[in-house]
C-alpha angles and dihedrals in degrees: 000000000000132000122278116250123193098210078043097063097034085060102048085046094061091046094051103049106076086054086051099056093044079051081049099055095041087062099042082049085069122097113225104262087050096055084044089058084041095058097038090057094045097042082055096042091067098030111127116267085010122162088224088227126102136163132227103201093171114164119271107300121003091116119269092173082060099058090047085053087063104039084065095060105048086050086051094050093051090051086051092049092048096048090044089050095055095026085238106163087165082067089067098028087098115048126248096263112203114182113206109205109194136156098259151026095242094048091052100042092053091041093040089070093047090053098057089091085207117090131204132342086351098061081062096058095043104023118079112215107243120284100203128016080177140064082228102056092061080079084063121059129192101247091199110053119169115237133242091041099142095185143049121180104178120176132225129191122206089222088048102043111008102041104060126150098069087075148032091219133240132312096267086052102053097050087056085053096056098043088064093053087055095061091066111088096218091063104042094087104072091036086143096063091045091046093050084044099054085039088068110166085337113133104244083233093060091038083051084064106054084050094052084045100051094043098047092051110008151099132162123234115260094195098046090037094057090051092045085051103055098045088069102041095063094032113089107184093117115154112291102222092042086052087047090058090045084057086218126117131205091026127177108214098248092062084051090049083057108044084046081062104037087051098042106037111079079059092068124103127201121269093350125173093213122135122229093252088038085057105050099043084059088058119099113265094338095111100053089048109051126005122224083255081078096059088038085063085046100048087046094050097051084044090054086050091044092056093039088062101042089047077063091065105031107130127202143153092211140011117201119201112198124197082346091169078087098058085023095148082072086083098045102098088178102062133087102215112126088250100055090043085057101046096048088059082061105034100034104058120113088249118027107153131251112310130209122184118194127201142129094209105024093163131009110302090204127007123197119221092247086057097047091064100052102035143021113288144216093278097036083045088046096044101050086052090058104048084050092042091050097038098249084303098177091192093048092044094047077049101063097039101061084044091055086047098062096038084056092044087057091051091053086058089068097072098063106089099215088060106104118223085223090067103061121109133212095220101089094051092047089058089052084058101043093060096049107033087082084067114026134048115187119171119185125183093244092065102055101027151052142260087336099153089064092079089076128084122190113205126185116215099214096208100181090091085065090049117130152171082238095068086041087059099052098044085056092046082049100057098032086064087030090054093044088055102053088034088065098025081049087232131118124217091160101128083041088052087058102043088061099043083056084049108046136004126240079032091180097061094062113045101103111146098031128112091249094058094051087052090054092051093058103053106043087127101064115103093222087056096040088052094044087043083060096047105041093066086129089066092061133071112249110242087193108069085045101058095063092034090252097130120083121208103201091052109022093046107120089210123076090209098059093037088051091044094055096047084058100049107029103062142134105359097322088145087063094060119091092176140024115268108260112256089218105038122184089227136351116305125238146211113009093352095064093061089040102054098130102036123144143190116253133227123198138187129196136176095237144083100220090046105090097038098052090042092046100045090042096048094050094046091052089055094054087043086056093053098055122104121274108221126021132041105332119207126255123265100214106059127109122266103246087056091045098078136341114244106278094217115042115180080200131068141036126338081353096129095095083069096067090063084075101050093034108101100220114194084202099062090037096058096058099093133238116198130161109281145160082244109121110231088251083053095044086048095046093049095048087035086068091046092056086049089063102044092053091071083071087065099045089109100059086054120088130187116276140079114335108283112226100191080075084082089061096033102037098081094037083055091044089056094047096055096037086061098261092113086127098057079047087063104042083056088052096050100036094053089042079059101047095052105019086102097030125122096229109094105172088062085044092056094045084057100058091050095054083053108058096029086060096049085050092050099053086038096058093239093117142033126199123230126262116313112246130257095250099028091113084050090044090059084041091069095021077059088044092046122357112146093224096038096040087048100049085047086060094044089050087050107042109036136035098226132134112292086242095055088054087054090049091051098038091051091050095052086053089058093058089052098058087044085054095050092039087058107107084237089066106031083058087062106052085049091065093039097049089033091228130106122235093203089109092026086140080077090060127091108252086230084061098055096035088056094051090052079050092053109039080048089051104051091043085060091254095190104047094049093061095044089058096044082052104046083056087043094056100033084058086059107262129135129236095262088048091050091051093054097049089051092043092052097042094057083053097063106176100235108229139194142233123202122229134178121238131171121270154138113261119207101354100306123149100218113076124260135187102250131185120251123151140234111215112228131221125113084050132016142169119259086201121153081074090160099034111143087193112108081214091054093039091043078057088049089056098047086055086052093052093051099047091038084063136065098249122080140334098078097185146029137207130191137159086216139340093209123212094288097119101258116144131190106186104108090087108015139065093167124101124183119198099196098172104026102232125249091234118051098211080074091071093059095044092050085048097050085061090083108021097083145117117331092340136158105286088035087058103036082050085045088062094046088046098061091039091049094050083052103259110128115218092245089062084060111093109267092182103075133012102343099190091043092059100038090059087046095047083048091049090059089050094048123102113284116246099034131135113264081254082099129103090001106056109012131019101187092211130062141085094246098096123164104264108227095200110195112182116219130206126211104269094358125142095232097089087066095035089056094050094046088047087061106041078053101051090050086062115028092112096070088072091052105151087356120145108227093026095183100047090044098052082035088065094046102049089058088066114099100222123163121246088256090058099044089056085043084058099051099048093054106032101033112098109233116187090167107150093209089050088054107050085043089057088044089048 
């Protein structure tokens, strides 16, 4: 070690304080229960003869990625003080490298910046952008890496760097690839055929790239290379039928490398565009002898070497695995999967590194018998994770299992009637605990806080009122077809039939995909199908009546469930709404809004496929259908969007410039305050209304005589801003806005611009006068000041985030042009049409001030401002900067509109016998989430853009799914509605569906928050407007909480309040699910009593046939239930 140096050290201790205070803020950022699990993990990390891998398992939601967060800190601060005690700058020369290991590109992207402890412009001074986001580019090092970066996180993806053989990797892989063969002198000879090999179907242009970029950054690893090298050199498994071609046996890769080039050079030509596949089928003979698959195979099979090699020298201080139930083979060291290979070259080694593994269900919570003998269950789960978790540890493991044994011999004892509750004892549980808590940390709501089931309410949709001869009649045109079908294709589908027709209605038209419908398909041409086609018309959904909007959903439906659906959620005007009501308003809201006050977005879950494609396609077209005229033509259904409606607001055109008010960002209008008040939104109006007034008379001297002047709705705030001092914010707009479109294609906006430009210089230079004000100008910046999509949005920025005045007016200008993408969407123009009673078809015939005050006035009476502030307060508390946030606004109120294909009845090409034929529902108050199991980045991307648009108050409205799955998504910031459509076989689902949104600071968590501060007396107006408003509101009802809570409170969970999440069950008439459901929750109430118990079903299904009292049961939980809650168990050291 070297000396210690006192200007050394004071050196090193400078450097190092400012890293110490951002490590600082990210743990004071914890709640408690999180620091409890942090220092539970970390206290186990370094305990003598430990493992060195421990698992956080804490409920949905509580936030695992959180925890890890903090994990990372405190190991990074033990790395700083070591290095400052013994002044070892060596220690924090190489960055803390955490590798995050997750089931998908999207997922790690988004959590690998969470996890970077380090925020803002600091994080790019300390945090090192990622090396290797594949097992491959560890072969190829940055020859050039700033100094002083004290962390790493990089991400891995089982589909992208353990499972390997289905593909040759991408373009930047296999040039690496290449690059390594090309460091063996027997192959760099034919390095043109190789090249040309490792190109693939790769354009030389794109191929040229990878070259520039390797050689202008890049080395291989010598080491690493070597080692690759030589593996292949002594392993010869190459492709049969390639080494058949070659005519050589017991080949090493590397001789097949070169014969490939010795047969196959002399056919290159020079600079030649050919593609790999392009190139071999020109050889002679080549191409009748072996296919590309071949030297797909080939290409796999090095890649796989390549990797196997690389996962040898990965380094890392720590591996996180998160929901790694889903990769899970990665922690089985005995098997011989590719995964798992993989994975052992990582994990086994004497030395690598700390491991985390992060999952709320990582086994099966509950297995059913029929499960057990068909799959792994809960013990055999639980137990493979041990033996992972404790490093095969025969004496802890022996440990653990004695001690389960007695606990589940105590549990027995509960079924004999004669055993009294009073006589049960803690201590068997407790040993349970002790031998587990070293390597797993769970927290659940119910152990460190109170009353928290109460937030759910579980409502039975009692569907036989909507039963009708209707849904009779299509379930008999339905099995009549379905019965002709099998009866000819000699198959029976008929207790699946019925299981759809339960689920959607017009079940024929959407089974696309299904077995049935392929059979269909297939036999068109029979004459029994044909006859029983033309008969079973009740079974399809009528194109016909949609397409001029006659068919009602919530009447015509043949099916009790979706009418009753639709009664429940369409209500009330909820067409009407383009944004959920604010759960914190200025003032009361108005029109639609008002009657709407607690509505929520809903999530469903069904057990089938067509599900949420039928359900999302027929509810918003009910919407839409709901928004038509009334009397009069109506338009047609099946048109494309662009021919539906005309933008409502154009920034190009004639008589357009009013337009640009809303978009404009004036510090002026901003500045007059809103804050939450008694004050009615027509007395709000009428008092700014006067102050306007009197600011007007400032601009006297820009109006002339004449005929009122309309462009003084677009030039009266900019104005407003140039003579109250704010000229320079004037001027950032200008010039930002020149540089967004100076290259832009849309010249008509181009050309406004420049008009507003020099008509403004004219104006302030006294060139130019405007025409007379208008009679309500003062009353227009009244509502442009109330809700103005620039102004309302600048007012957010200033409040919520301490950036340069310039970058405020960037973010706010791009969140106004969302909204003006929102209100220019058919779906809402279509609203503002029946609410204003005239139709926009021609709007091009209406004044620009007309349509920009009835956007005004549609934002001001759905609390504009307060929803974005609370979008924002969730956006930012979630990490994201002002410009991110701006971007996600301004993404999610351009909701791309999608489509769902059904099948309908008709007569193709002019014949006379009916046919299914193809037509499509556009989605967008509700849409499938669908691909829940895609292994494609592009698929999973899709997934997450889902996420974002439900996870914000704008539409969809709701979401259906037939499973999210365990991969981390989370949809609570705006429901508190969950359908379940199809009750699941195993009860733990429900609470898994459920967690999705009962999570941190969600709906129900901030509407409860609202009712908290009124009911102990502090009315919202006493909370401070001026900066963050939620923020505030959650830290002054910290402060008025109980005393000696967990910090779950108020952020997760507010035990009072009348907001509670709505658990919506639909029942049919004489259906089971009424006492399944029943049975489901007094399971669920009781599941962790079989925790790590063999036969989990017999064993509750013995106890919930006791008749305990509500005192016993609870007597029973507290001593019987496992807790390895990190925050329980300091409280009880303490």
């Amino acid at each position: 070690m070297a000396p210690f140096r006192p200007q050394k050290a004071l050196r090193l201790a400078i450097l190092m304080h400012e890293v110490l205070e951002q490590i600082e803020k990210t743990l004071a950022g914890l709640k408690d229960f999180q620091q409890a699990s942090v220092e539970r993990v970390v206290e186990n990390f370094f305990s003598l003869d430990h493992s060195e891998r421990v698992l956080v398992a804490d409920e949905v939601g509580l936030g695992k990625t959180i925890v890890a967060k903090g994990v990372i800190a405190q190991l990074l601060r033990r790395q700083i003080d070591y290095s400052l005690e013994f002044c070892d700058a060596e220690r924090t020369s190489q960055p803390f490298r955490v590798t995050y290991i997750c089931s998908n590109l999207a997922l790690a992207n988004e959590n690998r910046k969470k996890l970077a402890v380090f925020s803002d412009d600091v994080a790019k001074k300390y945090v090192r952008e990622p090396t290797f986001g594949r097992l491959v580019e560890l072969a190829a090092k940055e020859r050039h890496v700033a100094n002083g970066q004290l962390l790493e996180v990089c991400s891995l993806t089982p589909s992208t760097s353990f499972s390997l053989t289905n593909s040759d990797g991408n373009v930047w892989e296999r040039y690496i690839l290449f690059q390594c063969l090309m460091r063996h002198s027997t192959l760099q000879p034919w390095r043109p055929v190789l090249d040309r090999l490792m190109r693939s179907e790769v354009k030389p242009g794109t191929w040229h790239g990878q070259k520039h970029k390797f050689a202008d950054a890049f080395e291989l690893d010598k080491d690493l290379v070597e080692e690759f090298l030589r593996d292949i050199e002594s392993d010869t498994s190459i492709p049969e039928e390639l080494a058949d071609w070659l005519e050589v046996t017991s080949c090493s890769y590397i001789d097949a490398l070169e014969a490939i080039g010795r047969r196959l050079f002399g056919f290159l030509a020079d600079e030649s565009e050919e593609t790999w596949n392009e190139f071999l089928s020109g050889v002679a003979g080549a191409a009748s002898e072996i296919s590309s698959a071949s030297f797909y195979r080939l290409r796999s099979a090095l890649r796989t070497k390549l990797a196997q090699t690389c996962a040898r020298h990965i380094r890392a201080d720590l591996f996180i695995l998160d929901e790694f139930q889903r990769f899970d083979s990665l922690l089985d060291m005995s098997a011989e999967s590719e995964n798992a290979l993989i994975a052992q070259e990582v994990f086994k080694r004497d030395n690598p590194g700390k491991i985390l593994l992060l999952s709320a269900t990582p086994f099966k919570a509950l297995s059913r018998i029929e499960d057990d003998e068909v799959e792994a269950s809960h013990q055999d789960e639980l137990r493979h994770l041990l033996t992972f978790l404790m490093n095969s540890d025969q004496q802890r493991l022996s440990e653990y299992e004695a001690a389960r044994k007695a606990l589940l011999a105590t549990i027995l004892r509960l079924r004999d009637e004669s055993f009294s509750v009073e006589d049960l004892s803690k201590e068997e549980k407790l040993r349970v605990e002790r031998a587990l808590t070293d390597f797993i940390a769970r927290t659940e709501r119910g152990q460190i806080g109170t009353n928290v089931d109460s937030v759910f309410k579980s409502e039975r949709l009692d569907c036989a009122e909507y039963f009708s001869q209707s849904d009779i009649k299509s379930f008999a045109a339905m099995t009549l077809l379905a019965d002709t079908v099998d009866q000819v294709s000699q198959a029976r589908h008929t207790h699946q039939l019925m299981e759809f027709y339960k689920s959607a209605p017009w079940t024929l038209s959407f089974l696309g995909g299904y077995s049935f419908r392929d059979r269909l398909e297939r036999n068109l041409k029979n004459y029994k199908v044909r006859s029983a086609l033309g008969k079973s018309t009740l079974g399809w959904l009528p194109r016909e009546r949609i397409a001029n909007f006659g068919l009602n959903i919530s009447k015509d439906a043949p099916n009790a469930k979706m009418r009753g659906l639709v009664n429940h959620i369409l209500n009330d005007r909820v067409e009407e709404l383009l944004w959920i009501p604010p759960s914190a308003p200025h003032y009361p809201l108005q029109g639609p809004f008002a009657v709407n006050s607690n509505f929520t977005k809903t999530l469903l879950f069904s057990a089938w496929a067509m599900v949420p494609r039928a359900l999302s396609g027929l509810l918003s077209y009910e919407v839409e259908r709901r928004l038509q005229k009334r009397n009069g033509s109506r338009p047609k259904y099946f048109v494309e969007d662009k021919k539906r409606s005309i933008p409502l607001i154009r920034l190009e055109g004639k008589n357009a410039l009013t337009g640009w008010s809303l978009i404009y960002p004036s510090r002026v209008l901003a500045s007059v305050s809103l804050v939450r008040v008694d004050a009615t939104l027509e007395e709000l109006v009428a008092h700014r209304s006067t102050q306007f007034e009197d600011m007007l008379k400032t601009l006297r001297q820009y109006e002339s005589k004449g005929p009122e002047d309309h462009n003084w709705y677009a030039y009266a705030s900019m104005l407003l801003d140039y003579i109250g001092g704010y000229s320079e914010a004037l001027e950032d707009w200008q010039d930002w806005l020149q540089t967004e479109y100076a290259n832009s294609a849309d010249v008509g906006r181009r050309k406004h611009l420049d008009e507003i430009m020099n008509s403004l210089e004219q104006l302030l230079d006294g060139q130019k006068t405007l025409g007379k004000m208008p009679n309500d100008l003062a009353d227009y910046l009244a509502w442009l000041s109330l809700a103005g999509p620039g102004v309302c949005a600048l007012r957010m920025f200033s409040g919520l985030w301490d950036i340069r005045s310039s970058d405020q007016l960037k973010a706010a200008v791009t969140v106004a042009f969302g909204v003006l993408t929102l209100f220019n969407k058919p779906e809402s123009i279509a609203v503002i049409e029946k609410q204003s009673g005239t139709g926009l078809k021609n709007s091009s015939q209406l004044s620009s001030a007309w349509k920009s005050r009835k956007i005004l006035t549609y934002c001001a009476a759905g609390g504009f401002q307060a929803m974005i502030e609370e979008y924002g307060h969730l956006l930012k508390d979630s990490g994201l900067s002002a410009e991110e946030t701006a971007e996600r606004f301004a993404g999610v109120m351009g909701f791309q509109t999608s489509s769902v294909t059904f099948q309908y009845l008709g007569h193709a090409d002019g014949q006379r016998r009916l046919t299914p034929l193809n037509a499509s529902l556009r989605c967008h108050f509700a849409v499938p989430l669908g691909i829940q199991n895609a292994t494609d980045d592009k698929q999973q991307i899709r997934v997450e853009h889902i996420r974002d648009g439900f996870n914000s108050p704008f539409k969809p409205f709701m979401l259906n799914s037939t499973s999210i799955g365990q991969e981390g998504l989370d949809f609570h910031w705006y429901c508190n509605r969950v359908v379940h459509w199809n009750l699941p076989t195993n009860p733990i689902d429900i609470e898994q569906r459920e967690g999705r949104v009962n999570r941190y600071k969600s709906l129900v968590v901030r509407r409860r928050a609202t009712e908290y501060v009124v009911s102990h007396g502090l009315a919202l107006n006493q909370i401070d407007d001026s900066r963050d408003y939620w923020e505030a509101l959650f830290s002054k009802i910290g402060r008025l909480s109980e005393k000696g809570t967990s910090d779950l409170t108020p952020y997760w969970h507010i035990p009072s309040g009348t907001t509670q999440i709505e658990r919506l069950v639909p029942m049919m008439p004489m259906s089971r699910e009424e006492s399944r459901l029943d049975e489901a929750l007094k399971i669920l109430s009781l599941y962790r009593l079989a925790f790590g118990q063999p036969r989990q079903e017999e064993l509750l299904g013995n106890l919930v046939r006791r008749e305990f009292s509500v005192d016993e049961w609870e007597k029973v939980r507290s001593d019987l239930v496992i807790n390895l809650a990190p925050l329980k168990q300091r409280i009880f050291r303490n």
